[in-house]
N, C-alpha and C positions, 0 to 999 in steps of 0.2 A: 504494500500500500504506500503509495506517494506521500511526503512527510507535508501535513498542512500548513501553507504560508499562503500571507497576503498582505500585497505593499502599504505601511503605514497610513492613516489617515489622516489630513491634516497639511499644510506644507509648515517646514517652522522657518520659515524664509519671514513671516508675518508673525512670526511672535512680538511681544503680547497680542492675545486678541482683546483690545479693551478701544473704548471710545476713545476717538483722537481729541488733544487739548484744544484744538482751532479746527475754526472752518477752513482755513486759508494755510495751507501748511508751508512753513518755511524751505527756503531751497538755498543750496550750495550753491553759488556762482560760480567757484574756482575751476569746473570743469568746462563751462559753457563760455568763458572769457575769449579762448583761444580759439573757438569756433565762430566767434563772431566777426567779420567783416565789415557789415555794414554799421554805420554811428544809428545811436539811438537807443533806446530805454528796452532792456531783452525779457521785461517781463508785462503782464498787462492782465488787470482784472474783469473775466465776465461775468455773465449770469444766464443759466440756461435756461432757454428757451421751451425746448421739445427738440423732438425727432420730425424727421418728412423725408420725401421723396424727391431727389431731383433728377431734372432731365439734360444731359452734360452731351457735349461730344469728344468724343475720347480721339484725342489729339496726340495719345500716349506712342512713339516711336513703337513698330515691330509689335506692336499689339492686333492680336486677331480682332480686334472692333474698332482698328485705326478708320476715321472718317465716318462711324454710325452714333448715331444716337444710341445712349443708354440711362440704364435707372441707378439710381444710386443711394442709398440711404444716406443722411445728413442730420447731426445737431447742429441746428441755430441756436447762436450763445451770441445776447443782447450785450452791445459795447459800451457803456456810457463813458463818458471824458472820467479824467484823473485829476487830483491838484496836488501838489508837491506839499506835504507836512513839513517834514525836516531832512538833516545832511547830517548824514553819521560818516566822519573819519575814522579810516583804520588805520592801525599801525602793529604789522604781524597776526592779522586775523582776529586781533583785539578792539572793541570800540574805546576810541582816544577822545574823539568827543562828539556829540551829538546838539545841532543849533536846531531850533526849530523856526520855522518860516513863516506858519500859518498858523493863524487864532478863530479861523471861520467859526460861524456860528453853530455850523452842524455838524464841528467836531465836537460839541457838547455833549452830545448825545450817548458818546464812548467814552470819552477821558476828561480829563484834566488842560485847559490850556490857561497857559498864560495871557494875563491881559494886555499886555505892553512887548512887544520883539526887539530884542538886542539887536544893535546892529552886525550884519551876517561880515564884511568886510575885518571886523574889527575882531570879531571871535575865531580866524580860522585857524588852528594849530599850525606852527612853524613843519612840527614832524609828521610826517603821515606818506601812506604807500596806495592807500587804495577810498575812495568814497564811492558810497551807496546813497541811494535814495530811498524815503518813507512816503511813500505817496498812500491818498485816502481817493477812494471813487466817489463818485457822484451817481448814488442811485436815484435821488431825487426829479434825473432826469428820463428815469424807468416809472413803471405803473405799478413795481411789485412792494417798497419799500423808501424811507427817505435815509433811518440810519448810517453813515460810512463804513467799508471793511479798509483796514489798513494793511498793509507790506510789504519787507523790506524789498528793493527793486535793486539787478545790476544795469551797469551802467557801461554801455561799448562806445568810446568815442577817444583821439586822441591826448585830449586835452579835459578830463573830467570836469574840472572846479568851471571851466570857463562854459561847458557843456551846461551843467547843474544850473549856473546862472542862469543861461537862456531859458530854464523853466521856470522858476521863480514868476509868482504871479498871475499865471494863465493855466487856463485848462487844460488841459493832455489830451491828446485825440488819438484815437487808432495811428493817424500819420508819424507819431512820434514812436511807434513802436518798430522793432527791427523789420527791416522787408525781408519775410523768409515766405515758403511755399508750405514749410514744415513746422510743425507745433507740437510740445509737448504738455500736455494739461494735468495739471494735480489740482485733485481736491477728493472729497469724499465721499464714499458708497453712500449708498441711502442706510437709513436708520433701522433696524430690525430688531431690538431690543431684546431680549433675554430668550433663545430659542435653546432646544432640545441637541442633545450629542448626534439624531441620524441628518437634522437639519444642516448643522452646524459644520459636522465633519462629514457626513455622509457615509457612515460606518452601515451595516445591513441590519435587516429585522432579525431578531432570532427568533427561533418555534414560537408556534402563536400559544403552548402551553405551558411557559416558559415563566419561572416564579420572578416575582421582584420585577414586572415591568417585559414591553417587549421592546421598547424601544430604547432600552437600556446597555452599556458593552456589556459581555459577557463577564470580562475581568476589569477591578482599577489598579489591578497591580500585584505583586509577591508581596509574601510576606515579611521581607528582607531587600532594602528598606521600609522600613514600618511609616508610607507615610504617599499620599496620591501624587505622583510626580506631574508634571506641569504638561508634560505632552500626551498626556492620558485622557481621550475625547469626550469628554462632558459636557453638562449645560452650561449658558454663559453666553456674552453679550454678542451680539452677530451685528455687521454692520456699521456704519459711519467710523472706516476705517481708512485712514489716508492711500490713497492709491495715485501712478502716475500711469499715463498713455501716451506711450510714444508715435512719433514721425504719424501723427495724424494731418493728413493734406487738408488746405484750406484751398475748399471749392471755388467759393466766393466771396468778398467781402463789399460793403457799400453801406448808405446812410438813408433810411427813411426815406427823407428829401430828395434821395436821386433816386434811388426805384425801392417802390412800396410792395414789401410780400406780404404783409397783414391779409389773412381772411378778415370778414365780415363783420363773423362776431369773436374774433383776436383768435389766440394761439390758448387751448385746450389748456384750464388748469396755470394759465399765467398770464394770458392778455393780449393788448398791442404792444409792438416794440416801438418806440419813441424818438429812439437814438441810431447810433451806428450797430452794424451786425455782421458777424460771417457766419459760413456755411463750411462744417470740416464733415471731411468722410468719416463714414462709422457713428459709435454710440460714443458716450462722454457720461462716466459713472454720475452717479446725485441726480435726485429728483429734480421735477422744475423750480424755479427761482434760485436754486444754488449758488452760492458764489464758487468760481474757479478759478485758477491761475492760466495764464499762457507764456509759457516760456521759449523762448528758443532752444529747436529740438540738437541737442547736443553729441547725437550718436546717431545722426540722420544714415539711412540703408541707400542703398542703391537701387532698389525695386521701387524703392515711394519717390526717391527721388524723380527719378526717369519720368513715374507719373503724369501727363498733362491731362487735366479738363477743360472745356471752355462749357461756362454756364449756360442753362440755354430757358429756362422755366423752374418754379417750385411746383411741387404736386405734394398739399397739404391734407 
């Protein structure tokens, strides 16, 4: 008789499984600095729309549907402008100092600001090797929320300090973000709160006569260690768990004002879009109105690259 085995359940690639601290999860720049070519801000905050259907012509080199129309599944993720809070200088990966910029009135609503701003010239540290930007979105000019999400943003240009000035004071628009074709999107699964060990890990049912439960593991462990080890599939929180997606191609992107994809009576579960918007191939984890990041994709493939669509209609 064949000795019984079957591969673990679980990946522990995503250990902990516990709810993430933020919506907006922080990212490393230092791997995405050297990929950046073009000047400009290589991160940028949406908010999801939904899923739809477009109709592209694949324009993609050496593709068997070069020159046809085709169908394509799409999230639209709503753009709205950015403002610049403050300028954290670094020095070895450490924050050296941090000025802030803005006292708008609807960063009330989150934190703490000061009534009065230092002058920015007069505060910048002598030492420093690298500065970021803390920029806050403007949902207000969306239908879902007024609150702002904030952060930290890198910064690709060759002259940073003089770069960072140029935003001071104005809105951020889609234009100020990196021109790529490629994106990578973090933010969070949807929320599922307290599920069962067959949901969770997807272990099997045992005998439906089976004491102590069917949906339960068979074993939580030897008797030696005396005590349920951590990788052992149990109940426990499922969901709103930081996740990223790579080299997602962006379809399309444009503003309201220049062509309107709004159906009639808006977008299922979130409304009309207001502002600016793109369209990227595939799903994009988090239910609608989610906030997410868009970064520039830093380990961009060669199959998505090559990629080309030209937009042709939504089919919502």
């Amino acid at each position: 008789m064949p000795k019984l085995k079957s591969p673990r359940r679980g990946s522990l690639q995503f250990y902990p499984r516990k709810r993430a601290a933020k919506i907006l999860p922080s990212v490393n720049w230092a791997p995405i600095y050297p990929i950046a070519k073009e000047h400009g801000l290589l991160g940028f905050i949406a908010y999801k729309v939904g899923m739809a259907s477009a109709i592209v012509k694949d324009n993609t080199e050496h593709s068997m549907t070069k020159g046809k129309k085709i169908a394509l599944p799409v999230t639209i993720l709503e753009i709205p402008n950015m403002k610049l809070f403050s300028v954290r200088f670094f020095k070895s990966g450490i924050v050296l100092k941090e000025i802030i910029v803005s006292n708008d009135s609807i960063l009330k609503r989150v934190l703490k600001v000061p009534k009065t701003l230092k002058p920015f010239e007069s505060e910048i540290p002598k030492d420093y090797d690298d500065i970021k930007a803390i920029v806050y979105s403007l949902p207000s000019q969306t239908s879902i929320k007024k609150a702002p999400d904030l952060i930290e943003l890198g910064i690709s240009a060759p002259n940073k300090l003089e770069f960072i000035k140029s935003l001071m004071g104005r809105e951020l628009s889609l234009k100020d973000f990196v021109k790529t074709s490629l994106v990578d999107i973090r933010g969070l699964t949807k929320g599922k709160g307290l599920q069962g060990p067959v949901k969770r890990f997807g272990i099997g049912f045992r005998q439906h006569k089976s004491e102590k439960g069917v949906r339960n593991p068979g074993s939580l462990g030897p008797w030696h260690p005396a005590r349920v080890m951590f990788v052992t599939p149990i109940a426990g929180q499922l969901g709103l768990f930081t996740r990223v997606n790579y080299n997602q191609n962006i379809i399309f992107s444009s503003s309201i004002k220049e062509k309107d994809i709004n159906p009639s009576s808006g977008f299922r579960h979130y409304g009309k879009i207001n502002s600016s918007y793109i369209l990227v191939k595939g799903s994009v984890q988090g239910p609608q109105k989610r906030a997410v990041l868009l970064t520039l994709s830093f380990r961009p493939s060669k199959p998505t690259q090559k990629k080309k669509y030209e937009f042709q209609e939504l089919v919502v």
